[in-house]
C-alpha positions, 0 to 999 in steps of 0.5 A: 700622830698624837693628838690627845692630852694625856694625863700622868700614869696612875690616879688622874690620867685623863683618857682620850675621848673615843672621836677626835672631837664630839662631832665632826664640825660639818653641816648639811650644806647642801639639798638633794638637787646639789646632790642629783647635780654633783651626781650629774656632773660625776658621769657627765656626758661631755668630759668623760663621756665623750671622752670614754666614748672615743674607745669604743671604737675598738669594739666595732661590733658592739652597739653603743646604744644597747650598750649604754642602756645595759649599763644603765640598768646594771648602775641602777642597782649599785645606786640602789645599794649605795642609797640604801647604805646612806640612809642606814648610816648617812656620814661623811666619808661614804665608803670608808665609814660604812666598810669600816663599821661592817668589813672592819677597820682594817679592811674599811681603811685599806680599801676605801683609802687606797681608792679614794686617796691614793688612786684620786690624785692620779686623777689629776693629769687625767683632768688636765689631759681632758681640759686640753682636748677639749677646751685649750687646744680647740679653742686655740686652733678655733681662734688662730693660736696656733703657738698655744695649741702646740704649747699644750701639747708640750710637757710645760703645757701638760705640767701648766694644764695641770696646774690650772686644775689643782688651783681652780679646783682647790679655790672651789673646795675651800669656798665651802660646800654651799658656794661650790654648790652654786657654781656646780649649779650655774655651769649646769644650767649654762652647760645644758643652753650650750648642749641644746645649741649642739644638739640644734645645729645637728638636728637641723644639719643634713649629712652634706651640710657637715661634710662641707663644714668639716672639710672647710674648717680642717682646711682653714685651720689645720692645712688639711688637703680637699674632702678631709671627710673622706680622708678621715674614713680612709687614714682610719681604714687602714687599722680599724674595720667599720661596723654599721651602727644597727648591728646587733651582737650581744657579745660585742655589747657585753664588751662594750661595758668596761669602756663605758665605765669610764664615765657611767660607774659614777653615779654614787660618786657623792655618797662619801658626801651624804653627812653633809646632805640635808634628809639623807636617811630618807632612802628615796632622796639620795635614791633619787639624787642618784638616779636621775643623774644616771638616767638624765645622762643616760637620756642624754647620752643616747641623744647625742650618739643618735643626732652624730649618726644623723648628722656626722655618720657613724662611720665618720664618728668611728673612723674619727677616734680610731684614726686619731687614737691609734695614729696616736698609739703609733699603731703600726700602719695607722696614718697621721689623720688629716685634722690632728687633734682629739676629735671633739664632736662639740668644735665639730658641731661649732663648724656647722656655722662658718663664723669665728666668734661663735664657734669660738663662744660655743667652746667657752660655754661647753667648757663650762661642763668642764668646770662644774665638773672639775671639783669632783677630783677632790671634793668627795676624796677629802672627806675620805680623808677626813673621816679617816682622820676624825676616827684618829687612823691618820694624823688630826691636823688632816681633819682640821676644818675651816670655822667659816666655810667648813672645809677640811682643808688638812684634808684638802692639802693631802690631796693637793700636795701629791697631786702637784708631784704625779702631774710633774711626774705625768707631764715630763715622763711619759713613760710613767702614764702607763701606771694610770691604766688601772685607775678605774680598776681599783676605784671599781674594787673600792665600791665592791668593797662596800657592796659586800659590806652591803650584802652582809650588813643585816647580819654583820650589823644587826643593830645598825640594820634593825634600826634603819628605814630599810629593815622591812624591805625583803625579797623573798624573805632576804633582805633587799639590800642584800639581794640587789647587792649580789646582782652588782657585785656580779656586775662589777667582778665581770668588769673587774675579769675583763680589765685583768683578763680579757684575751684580745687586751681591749682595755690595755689593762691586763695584768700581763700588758700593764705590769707597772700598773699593777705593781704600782697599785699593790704597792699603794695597798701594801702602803695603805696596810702600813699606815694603818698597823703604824696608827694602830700601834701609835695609838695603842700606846695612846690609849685608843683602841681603833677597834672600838672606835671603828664599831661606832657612829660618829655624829656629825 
């Protein structure tokens, strides 16, 4: 872990410096449209929206609309807690340099690290799982390829889907912040034509136009026998009890959340990036980059959901994913469901035209939410890394930047390289994907984490605090950042009860079901703990004190 020259004992021995370097070597690459699309795209409403959304089946009676609207709400506070904390200390590395400099080093490294690394590249077959059901499979079975479909379906297919994403997304991240942010940009805007050509055809389709769509194309493509509509509702009768889409019940609606999060806790997804943003102290833009790619998708989001009522049913959309999932589940008496592959409500709308070539076009451009979203694996968890190395706890090789492009590329190599081993393990021992289940648990900590760091911060850091553009703000006479902080940790410790304790296990994370998850994820933080007390001590002997480093600012 050396990387400091050290002179001889005695008279003439240089000291390191405090930094690995004088200034981090990363430029303010992007404006806050990049930062409000990177946002966008972190809780994008196709891959994991509809993704996450497929769940919520298994809470009948909650109402999905109240649902996302509450969750809205309660997401506005954390991104105003996280705008407020980028404007007082506006660097890379986000959650671990603000915890670091308020929590302390320890805690700041071992939290912020164990979610932004060690969780990240769990992400990975996760990613490739969402390319395949939602690009690789309908397409295939769209275009008649049968044999590739299937393909897909096999360990090879898993372990290759996986692969396509680790070499795109690491071909983006090293073409530098700024050309990333272009292709980020292109995707958006060709995504949004291909939504609003979804949302056109559902618009202008009757409820019977699609039910013959859909028993035409479950026919053609898949062999599925006459009115597969019907048999849809009726294979996923036999598991899962429907309820009518106006029912109001606030319990159910409160049940609904943690399942929400799987794609709406990401808003503030790009605060790790802020030293990279251009005008980031000024509270309002990373509050607003923040904000509207919450709301947009919220906007969005209740779109969608409101024309599939319209237009697909309820009832079908519902019936759809419980069919699917718990035949995929093997839940007992749950039958094989007539169209066999994840219900993608964007091939659905695609059949509402009875032409080949544009279902197959529509497809390729909705993909595209896909790709400009895929860079998020690695993008923000790499400067995680990098300012944890740049503060000399990890090896100095892992903050190494390219001269060019500016990319963290020893950064990028700590990602990739376990990534590569988890998606083998994924792809050919199904039996380990059971440690995946608390992913979001623990990046919901890491940010709790940090919002207690925000909560303290007045008192913690009074210097820091006193001088940022958010000393004023009180309510009350107690500080802002502080009074919205407690309502979102509040917010995330109810998430937090519900994956570990819920009685009925809607989430399939409870620590009594998911044990393997859990001794995994401690086992990450115990790991984490040794790697920090082995830097401490390596560096000790250097001459570096890591605790003073970790009270100061590092210019970027």
């Amino acid at each position: 872990m050396a990387d400091a020259t050290m002179g001889a004992p005695g008279a003439g021995a240089q000291r390191p410096s405090l930094f690995l370097r004088n200034a981090t070597g990363l430029v303010k690459a992007w404006s806050t449209f990049d930062a409000f699309v990177y946002s966008f795209w972190s809780i994008n409403l196709i891959t994991l929206g509809l993704y996450g959304m497929s769940y919520v089946y298994t809470v009948p009676d909650g109402q999905i609309l109240a649902g996302i609207l509450l969750f809205g709400v309660l997401v506005t506070f954390l991104v105003i807690t996280y705008a407020m904390l980028v404007s007082v200390m506006p660097r890379t590395g986000g959650d671990y340099a603000w915890q670091s400099r308020i929590l302390g080093g320890p805690l700041g490294f071992v939290l912020s690290i164990t979610g932004w690394w060690f969780t990240l590249f769990l992400w990975a077959p996760i990613y490739a799982n969402i390319l395949i059901v939602q690009f690789f499979e309908p397409l295939a079975y769209t275009l008649g390829w049968s044999s590739v479909a299937t393909f897909f379906g096999s360990h090879n297919g898993t372990f290759v889907a996986c692969l396509i994403v680790l070499a795109f997304v690491s071909i983006v991240v090293t073409l530098g912040m700024e050309t990333y942010a272009r292709i980020q940009k292109v995707c958006f805007w060709i995504g949004l034509v291909g939504l609003a050509v979804v949302c056109g055809l559902l618009l202008f389709a009757s409820p019977s136009d699609f039910q013959n769509a859909f028993n035409r194309e479950a026919t053609s493509l898949f062999g599925a026998p006459a009115n597969a509509y019907q048999a849809t509702i009726t294979a996923a009768s036999k598991t899962f009890a429907f309820t009518d889409f106006s029912h109001i019940a606030f319990g159910p609606i409160l049940l609904l959340l943690p399942w929400l999060a799987f794609y709406m806790l990401w808003p503030n997804w790009g605060a790790t990036l802020y030293g990279e943003v251009r005008g980031a102290k000024d509270v309002r833009k990373p509050f607003w980059s923040m904000f509207w790619g919450l709301w947009v998708t919220v906007g969005m989001v209740v779109l969608v959901l409101v024309l599939i009522v319209k237009t697909m049913g309820w009832n079908f959309y519902q019936s759809s994913n419980a069919a699917y999932w718990n035949s995929a589940f093997a839940v007992s008496g749950a039958p094989a469901p007539p169209v066999p592959i994840w219900p993608y409500p964007v091939m659905f709308a695609g059949w509402l035209v009875d032409n080949t070539f544009f279902q197959a076009l529509l497809i390729i451009v909705m993909g595209l939410w896909f790709f400009g979203w895929a860079g998020t694996l690695f993008l923000s968890s790499t400067r995680v890394i990098f300012a944890a190395a740049f503060d000399r706890v990890l090896p100095s090789w892992a903050a190494n930047i390219s001269a060019k492009r500016r990319v963290p590329y020893g950064s990028l190599i700590l990602m990739i390289v376990p990534s590569i081993v988890v998606s083998a393990i994924w792809a050919y021992q199904p039996a380990f994907q059971s440690v995946f289940l608390d992913a979001t648990a623990v990046l919901a900590l890491t940010f709790l984490a940090t919002v207690i760091a925000a909560i303290i911060l007045p008192w913690r850091r009074k210097d820091l605090y006193d001088a940022s553009p958010i000393a004023h703000w009180k309510v009350g006479g107690l500080p802002l950042i502080s009074v919205v902080g407690v309502i979102t940790a509040i917010f995330l410790l109810f998430l937090l009860f519900e994956w570990s304790f819920n009685a009925s296990d809607l989430y399939f994370t409870t620590f009594t079901a998911t044990w393997s998850s859990v001794l995994y994820f401690a086992a990450t933080y115990v790991l984490a703990i040794v790697i920090y007390v082995a830097a401490r001590i390596i560096r000790g002997r250097q001459g570096i004190d890591l605790a003073r480093i970790h009270h100061e600012i590092p210019v970027e």
